[in-house]
C-alpha positions as CSV (number, residue, x, y, z in Angstrom):
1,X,149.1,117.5,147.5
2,X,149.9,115.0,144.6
3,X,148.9,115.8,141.3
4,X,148.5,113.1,137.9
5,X,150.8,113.4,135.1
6,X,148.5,114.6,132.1
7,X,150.2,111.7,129.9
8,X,149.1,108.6,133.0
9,X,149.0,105.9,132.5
10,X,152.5,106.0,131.4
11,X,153.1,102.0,131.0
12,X,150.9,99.3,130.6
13,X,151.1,96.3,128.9
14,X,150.9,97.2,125.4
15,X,154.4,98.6,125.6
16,X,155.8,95.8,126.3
17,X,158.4,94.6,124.3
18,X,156.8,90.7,125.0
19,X,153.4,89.6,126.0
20,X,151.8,90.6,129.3
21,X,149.0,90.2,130.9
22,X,149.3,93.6,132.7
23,X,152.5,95.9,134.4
24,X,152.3,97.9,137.5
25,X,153.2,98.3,141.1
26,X,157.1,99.5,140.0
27,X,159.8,99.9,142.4
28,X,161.9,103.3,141.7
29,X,164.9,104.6,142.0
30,X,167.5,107.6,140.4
31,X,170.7,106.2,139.1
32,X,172.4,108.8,137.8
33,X,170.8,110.4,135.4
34,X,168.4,107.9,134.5
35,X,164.9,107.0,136.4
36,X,165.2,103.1,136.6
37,X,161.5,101.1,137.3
38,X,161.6,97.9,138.5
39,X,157.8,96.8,136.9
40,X,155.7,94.0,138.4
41,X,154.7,91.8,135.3
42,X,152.0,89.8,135.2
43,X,151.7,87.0,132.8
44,X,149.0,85.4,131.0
45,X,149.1,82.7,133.3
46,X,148.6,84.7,136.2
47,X,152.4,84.6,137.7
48,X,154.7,87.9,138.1
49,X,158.0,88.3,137.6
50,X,159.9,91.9,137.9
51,X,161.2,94.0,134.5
52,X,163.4,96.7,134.5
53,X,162.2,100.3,132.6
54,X,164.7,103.0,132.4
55,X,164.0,106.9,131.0
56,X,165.6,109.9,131.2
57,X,162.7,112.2,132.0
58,X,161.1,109.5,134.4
59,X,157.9,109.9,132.3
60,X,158.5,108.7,128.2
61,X,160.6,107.0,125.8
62,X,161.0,104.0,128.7
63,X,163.7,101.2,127.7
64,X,162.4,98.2,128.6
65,X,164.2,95.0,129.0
66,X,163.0,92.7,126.6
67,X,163.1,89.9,128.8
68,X,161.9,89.1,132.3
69,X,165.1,90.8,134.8
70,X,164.5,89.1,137.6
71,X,162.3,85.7,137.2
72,X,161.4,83.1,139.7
73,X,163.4,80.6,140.7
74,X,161.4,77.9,142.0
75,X,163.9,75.3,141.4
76,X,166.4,76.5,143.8
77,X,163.9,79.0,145.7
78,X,160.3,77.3,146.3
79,X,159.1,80.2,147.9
80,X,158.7,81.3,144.6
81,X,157.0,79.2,142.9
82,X,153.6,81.2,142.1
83,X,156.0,84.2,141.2
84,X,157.6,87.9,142.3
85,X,155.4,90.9,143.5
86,X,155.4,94.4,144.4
87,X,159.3,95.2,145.0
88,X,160.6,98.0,147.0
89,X,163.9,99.2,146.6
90,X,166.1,101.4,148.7
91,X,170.3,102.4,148.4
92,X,171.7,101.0,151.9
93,X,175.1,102.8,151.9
94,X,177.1,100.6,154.4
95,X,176.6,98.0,151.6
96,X,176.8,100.2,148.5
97,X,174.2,98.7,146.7
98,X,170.6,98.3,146.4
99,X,168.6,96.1,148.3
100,X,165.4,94.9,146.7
101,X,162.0,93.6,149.5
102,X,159.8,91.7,147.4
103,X,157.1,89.2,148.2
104,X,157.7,85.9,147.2
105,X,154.5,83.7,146.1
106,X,153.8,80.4,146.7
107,X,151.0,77.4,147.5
108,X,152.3,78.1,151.3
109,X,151.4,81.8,151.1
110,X,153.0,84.8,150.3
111,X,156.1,86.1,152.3
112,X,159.4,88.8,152.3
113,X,162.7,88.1,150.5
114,X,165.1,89.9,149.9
115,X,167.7,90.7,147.1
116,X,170.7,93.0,146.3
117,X,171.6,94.5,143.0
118,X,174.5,97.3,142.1
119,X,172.8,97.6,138.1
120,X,169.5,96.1,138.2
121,X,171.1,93.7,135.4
122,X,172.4,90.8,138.1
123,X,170.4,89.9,141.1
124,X,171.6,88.3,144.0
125,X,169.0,87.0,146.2
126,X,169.5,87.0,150.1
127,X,166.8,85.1,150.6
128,X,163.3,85.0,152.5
129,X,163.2,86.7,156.0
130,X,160.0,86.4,157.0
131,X,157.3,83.5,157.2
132,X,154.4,83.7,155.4
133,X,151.9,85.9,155.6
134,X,153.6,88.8,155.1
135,X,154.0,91.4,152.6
136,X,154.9,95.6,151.6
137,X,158.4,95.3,152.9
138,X,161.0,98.0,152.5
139,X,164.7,98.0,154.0
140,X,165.8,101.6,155.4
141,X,168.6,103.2,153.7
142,X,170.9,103.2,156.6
143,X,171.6,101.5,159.8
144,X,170.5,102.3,163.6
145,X,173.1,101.9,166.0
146,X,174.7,98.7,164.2
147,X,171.3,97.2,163.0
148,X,169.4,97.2,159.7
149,X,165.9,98.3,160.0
150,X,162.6,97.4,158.0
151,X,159.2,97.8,157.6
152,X,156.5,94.7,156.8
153,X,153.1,93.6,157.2
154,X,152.7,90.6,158.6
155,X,148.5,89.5,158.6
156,X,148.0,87.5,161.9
157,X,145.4,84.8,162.4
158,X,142.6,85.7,164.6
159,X,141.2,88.3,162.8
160,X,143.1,91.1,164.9
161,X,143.6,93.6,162.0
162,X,146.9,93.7,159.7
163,X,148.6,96.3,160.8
164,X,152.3,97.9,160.0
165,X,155.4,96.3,161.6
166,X,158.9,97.1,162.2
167,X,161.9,94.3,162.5
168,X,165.7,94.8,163.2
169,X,168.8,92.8,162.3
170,X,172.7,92.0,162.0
171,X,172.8,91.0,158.9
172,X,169.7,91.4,156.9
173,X,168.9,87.8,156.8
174,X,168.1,87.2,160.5
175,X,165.5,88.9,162.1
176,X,164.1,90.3,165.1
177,X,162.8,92.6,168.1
178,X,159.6,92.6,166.2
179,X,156.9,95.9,167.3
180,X,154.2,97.1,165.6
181,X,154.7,100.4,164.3
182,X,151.1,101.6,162.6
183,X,147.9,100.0,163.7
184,X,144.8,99.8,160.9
185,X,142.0,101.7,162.5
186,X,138.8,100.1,163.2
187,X,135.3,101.0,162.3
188,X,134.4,103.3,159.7
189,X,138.1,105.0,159.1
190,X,139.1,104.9,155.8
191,X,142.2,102.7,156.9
192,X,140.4,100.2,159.1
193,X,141.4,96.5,159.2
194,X,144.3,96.7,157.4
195,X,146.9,99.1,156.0
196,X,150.5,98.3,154.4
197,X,153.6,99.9,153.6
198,X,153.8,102.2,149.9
199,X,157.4,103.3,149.1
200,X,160.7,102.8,151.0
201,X,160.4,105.4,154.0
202,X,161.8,108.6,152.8
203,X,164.7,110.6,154.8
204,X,163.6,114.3,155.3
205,X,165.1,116.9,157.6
206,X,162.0,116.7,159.7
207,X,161.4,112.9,160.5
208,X,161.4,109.7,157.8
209,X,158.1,109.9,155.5
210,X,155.9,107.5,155.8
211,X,153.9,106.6,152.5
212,X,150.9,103.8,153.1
213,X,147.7,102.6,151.6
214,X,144.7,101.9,153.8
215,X,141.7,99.5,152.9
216,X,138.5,99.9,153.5
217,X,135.7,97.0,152.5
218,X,132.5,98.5,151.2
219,X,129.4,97.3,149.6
220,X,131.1,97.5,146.3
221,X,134.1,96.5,147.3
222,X,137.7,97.3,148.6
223,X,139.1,100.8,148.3
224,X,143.1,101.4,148.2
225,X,143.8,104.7,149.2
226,X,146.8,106.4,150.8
227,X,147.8,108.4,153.8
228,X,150.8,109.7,155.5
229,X,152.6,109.6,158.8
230,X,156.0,110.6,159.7
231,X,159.0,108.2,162.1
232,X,161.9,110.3,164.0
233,X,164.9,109.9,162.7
234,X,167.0,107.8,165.4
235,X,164.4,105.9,166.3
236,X,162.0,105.3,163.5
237,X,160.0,103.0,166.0
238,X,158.5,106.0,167.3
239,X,155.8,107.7,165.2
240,X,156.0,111.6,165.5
241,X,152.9,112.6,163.1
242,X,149.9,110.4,161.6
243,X,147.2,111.9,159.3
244,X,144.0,111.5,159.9
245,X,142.8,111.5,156.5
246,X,143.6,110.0,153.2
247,X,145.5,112.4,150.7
248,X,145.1,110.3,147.6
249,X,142.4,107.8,146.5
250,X,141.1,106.3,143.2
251,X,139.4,109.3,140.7
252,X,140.1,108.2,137.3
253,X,139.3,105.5,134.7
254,X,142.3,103.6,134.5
255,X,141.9,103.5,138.7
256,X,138.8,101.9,138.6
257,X,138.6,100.1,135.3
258,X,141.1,97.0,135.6
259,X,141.8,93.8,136.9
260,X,140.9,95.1,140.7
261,X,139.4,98.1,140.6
262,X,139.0,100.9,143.0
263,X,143.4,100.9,144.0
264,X,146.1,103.1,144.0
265,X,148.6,101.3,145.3
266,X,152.7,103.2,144.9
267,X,155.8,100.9,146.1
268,X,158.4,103.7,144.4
269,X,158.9,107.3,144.8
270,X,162.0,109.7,143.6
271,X,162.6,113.0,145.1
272,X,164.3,115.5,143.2
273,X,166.1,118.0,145.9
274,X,166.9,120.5,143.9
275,X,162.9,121.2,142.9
276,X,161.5,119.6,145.9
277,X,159.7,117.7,144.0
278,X,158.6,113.8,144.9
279,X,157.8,111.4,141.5
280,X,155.3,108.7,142.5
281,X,154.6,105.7,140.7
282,X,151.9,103.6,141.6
283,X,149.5,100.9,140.5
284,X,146.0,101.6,139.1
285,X,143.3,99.2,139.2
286,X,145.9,96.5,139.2
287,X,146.4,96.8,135.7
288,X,148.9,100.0,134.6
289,X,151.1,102.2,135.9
290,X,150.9,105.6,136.7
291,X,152.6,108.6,137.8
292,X,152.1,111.9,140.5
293,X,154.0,114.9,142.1
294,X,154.1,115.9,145.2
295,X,155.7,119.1,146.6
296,X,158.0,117.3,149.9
297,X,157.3,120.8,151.4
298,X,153.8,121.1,150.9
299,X,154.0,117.2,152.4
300,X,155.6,117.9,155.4
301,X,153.6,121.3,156.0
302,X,150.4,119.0,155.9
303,X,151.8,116.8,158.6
304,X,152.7,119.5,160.8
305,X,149.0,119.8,161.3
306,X,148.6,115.7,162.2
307,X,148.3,114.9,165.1
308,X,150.8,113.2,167.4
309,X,150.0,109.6,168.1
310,X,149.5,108.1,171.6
311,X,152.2,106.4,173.2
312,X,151.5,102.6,173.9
């Protein structure tokens, strides 16, 4: 169902207007007529920080900012002293603006903040919302009765599996009625053990689409792949369709060839209505970032065929 760009990678960190140790793992969005990135950076000391990309196309000519857009600030946030990762970003219309999950890094472990934005110039941070560990957070563009909703993956101790949650709240900054929504599979799957959120769901006419990676430990190490599942729309606690098998996995060189190899790994997708068409942007190897289309009918058609989950 998805397909690479012929020109992927399409960043990495030799476009980079400063150095970098390597880009990718971009939050996406469309504002107005302009694809806007928001690029994990990694620098050469190992800490990220987040840098806006704009094109017109969505796939060349990216303006980059030539500074770090949003940098930690462990002075007056500790939670961020080792630095940002992996944003997701969604339009919540009640607050007309976007609202950026991102995991915060630090020696206490990694955990969700939150942030707002209405250009991606200024940021104002919210704040963190969830103890650490937990991770691949996305806010959902809209309310549910009079409560935000959002998706996270908390990893428990134990050694139970880390597995896909969903959390409720007034306010966006406090949180509750916690329930898992997606368990990791166990044994031989290729999502066992642990699985996290990809993009901010997606609103279709059928259910809210589900994008998430799946990892599975082998001899040679972890494999990132990605699978589907689909929410109903009033209640997206409930879990309609769930695909059995993976529908996008590491193939090329620049997916195995980096800094981890072996990972796809998407936290931003755009879908164009008027040609049905979904842009990912995801990860490879941990290293660049890269680009594939996706037909949202040919998406939803597949998951027609899932199966429907057992109630617990």
């Amino acid at each position: 169902m998805f397909h690479r760009h012929d020109d992927n990678p399409i960043l990495t960190a030799r476009d980079w207007p400063y150095p970098a140790h390597t880009v990718f793992n971009a939050a996406a969005c469309q504002m107005g007529e302009e694809t806007v990135l928001l690029v994990r950076v990694e620098d050469r000391r190992g800490h990220s920080h987040l840098t806006v990309a704009r094109s017109a196309d969505g796939v060349s000519n990216w303006q980059i900012d030539s500074k770090p857009s949003f940098a930690p600030d462990p002075k007056n946030y500790s939670e961020e002293a080792w630095g940002l990762e992996d944003a997701r970003v969604t339009w919540v219309e009640d607050r007309d603006r976007w609202v950026i999950a991102y995991t915060a890094y630090s020696p206490n472990g990694p955990l969700v903040s939150l942030a707002e934005t209405t250009d991606f110039t200024s940021f104002n941070r919210i704040g963190p919302v969830m103890p650490p560990e937990d991770k691949d957070a996305a806010v959902f563009p809209r309310r549910f009765g009079n409560r935000y909703a959002m998706i996270h993956r908390p990893v428990p101790t134990g050694g139970s599996g880390a597995h896909i949650w969903m959390s409720f709240s007034p306010d966006l900054t406090h949180w509750g009625d916690h329930h898992v929504l997606l368990r990791a599979r166990r044994g031989a799957w290729w999502d066992a053990s642990k699985i996290g959120l990809g993009p901010p769901p997606l609103e279709t006419s059928e259910g809210w689409l589900v994008l998430y990676h799946g990892v599975r430990v082998t001899a040679g190490g972890c494999l990132y792949r990605l699978g589907l599942a689909l929410l109903d729309l009033e209640n997206p606690c409930r879990v309609l369709r769930r695909g059995d098998e993976w529908v996008f996995a590491p193939e090329t060189l620049f997916e195995f060839q980096g800094d981890v190899g072996g990972v796809v790994f998407p936290c931003g997708w755009i879908l164009d209505e008027p040609t049905d068409t979904i842009r990912m942007y995801y990860g490879g190897a941990d290293t660049c970032l890269a680009l594939a289309t996706a037909q949202l009918s040919d998406v939803l058609t597949y998951l027609r065929t899932c199966r429907v989950p057992r109630t617990r």
